[in-house]
C-alpha positions in Angstrom: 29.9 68.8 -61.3 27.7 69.8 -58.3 24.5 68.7 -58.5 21.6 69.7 -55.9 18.5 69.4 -55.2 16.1 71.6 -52.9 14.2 68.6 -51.0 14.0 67.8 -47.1 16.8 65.2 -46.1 15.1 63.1 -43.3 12.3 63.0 -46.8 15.1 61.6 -49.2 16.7 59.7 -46.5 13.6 57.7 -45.8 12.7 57.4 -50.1 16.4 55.9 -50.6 16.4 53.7 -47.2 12.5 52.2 -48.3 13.8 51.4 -52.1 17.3 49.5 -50.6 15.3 48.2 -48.0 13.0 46.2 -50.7 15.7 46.0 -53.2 17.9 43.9 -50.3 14.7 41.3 -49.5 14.6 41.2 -53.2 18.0 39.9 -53.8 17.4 37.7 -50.3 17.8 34.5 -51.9 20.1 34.6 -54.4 22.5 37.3 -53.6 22.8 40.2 -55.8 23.8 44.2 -56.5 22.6 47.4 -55.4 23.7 50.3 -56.9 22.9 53.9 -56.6 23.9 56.5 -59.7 23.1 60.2 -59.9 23.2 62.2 -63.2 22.1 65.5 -64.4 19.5 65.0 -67.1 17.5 67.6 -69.2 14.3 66.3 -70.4 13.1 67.8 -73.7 9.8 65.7 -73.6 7.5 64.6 -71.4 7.9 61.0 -69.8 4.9 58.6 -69.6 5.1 55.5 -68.0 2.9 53.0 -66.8 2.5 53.2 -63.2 3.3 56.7 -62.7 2.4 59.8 -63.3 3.8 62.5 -66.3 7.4 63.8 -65.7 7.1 67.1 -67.4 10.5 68.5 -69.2 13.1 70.5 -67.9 16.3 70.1 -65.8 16.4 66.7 -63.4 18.5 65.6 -60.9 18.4 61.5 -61.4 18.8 59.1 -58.8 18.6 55.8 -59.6 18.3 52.9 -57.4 18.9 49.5 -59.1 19.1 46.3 -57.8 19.6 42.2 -59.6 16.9 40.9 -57.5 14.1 39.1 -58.1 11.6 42.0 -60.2 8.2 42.0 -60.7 5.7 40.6 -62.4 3.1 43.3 -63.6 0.2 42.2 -61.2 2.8 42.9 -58.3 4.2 46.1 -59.8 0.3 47.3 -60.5 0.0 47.1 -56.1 3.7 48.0 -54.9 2.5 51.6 -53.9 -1.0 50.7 -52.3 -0.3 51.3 -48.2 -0.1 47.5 -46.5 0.5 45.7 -49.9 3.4 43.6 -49.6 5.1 40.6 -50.9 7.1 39.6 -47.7 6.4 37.0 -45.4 4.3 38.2 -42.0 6.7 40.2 -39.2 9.1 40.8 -42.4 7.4 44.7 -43.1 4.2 46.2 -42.9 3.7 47.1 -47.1 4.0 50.6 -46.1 7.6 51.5 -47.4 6.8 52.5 -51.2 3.6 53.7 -50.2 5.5 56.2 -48.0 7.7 56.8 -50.5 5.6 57.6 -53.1 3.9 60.0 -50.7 7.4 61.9 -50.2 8.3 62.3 -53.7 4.9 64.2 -54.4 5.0 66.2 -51.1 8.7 67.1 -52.2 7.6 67.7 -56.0 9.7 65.0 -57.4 8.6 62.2 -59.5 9.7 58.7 -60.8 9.5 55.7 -62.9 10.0 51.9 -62.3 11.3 49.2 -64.8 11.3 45.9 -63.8 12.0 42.4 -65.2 11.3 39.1 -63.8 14.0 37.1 -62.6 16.5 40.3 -63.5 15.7 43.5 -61.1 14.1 46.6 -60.6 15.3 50.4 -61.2 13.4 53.3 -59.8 15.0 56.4 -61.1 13.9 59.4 -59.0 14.1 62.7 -60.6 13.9 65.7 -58.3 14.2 69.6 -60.0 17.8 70.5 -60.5 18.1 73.4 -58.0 20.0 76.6 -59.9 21.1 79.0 -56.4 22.8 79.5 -53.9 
């Protein structure tokens, strides 16, 4: 099935390439998976999460970007989208990747959530409106 999404490429180019980017120094160490999957999904309720604001219902185009890294603890995940917060050691990023891509999903009107686990990895699953045209 053909799924699409009306967003601005360079936008979703530069979410997706932020998200590997910390997903890679997050699996640094020890190695690890990155995996990208993109579904169709209708939402009949409203998603709250922590971190994040309301998805409302209707009809989603999921990415999800998953990784076997490292995670994060909840005093780390409770920063990750202030502008200069990072975790990396100095000359290893500016902390301004998820801030910038938190600023593209709402300019674009899409949303997300994170789940995260210590020692296991980190999934953002980005939801942008299924576009039904042309």
């Amino acid at each position: 099935e053909t799924l699409r999404v009306k967003a601005q490429a360079p936008s979703m180019e530069r979410i997706l390439s932020n998200l590997s980017n910390n997903a890679i120094y997050a699996m640094k160490e020890n190695g690890g998976t990155l995996s990208f999957a993109v579904v169709k999904e209708e939402l009949k309720q409203q998603i709250v999460s922590p971190y994040a604001p309301p998805i409302p219902t209707g009809n989603y185009v999921k990415i999800s970007v998953s990784d076997t890294g490292s995670g994060m603890d909840s005093g780390t995940l409770e920063r990750i989208f202030a502008p200069f917060f990072t975790t990396k050691a100095p000359g290893e990023g500016l902390g301004l990747g998820l801030s910038s891509a938190l600023r593209l999903l709402k300019e674009g009107n899409a949303y997300f959530t994170v789940q995260t686990t210590v020692g296991k990895g980190t999934t953002f699953n980005l939801y942008w409106n299924l576009y039904i045209g042309n």
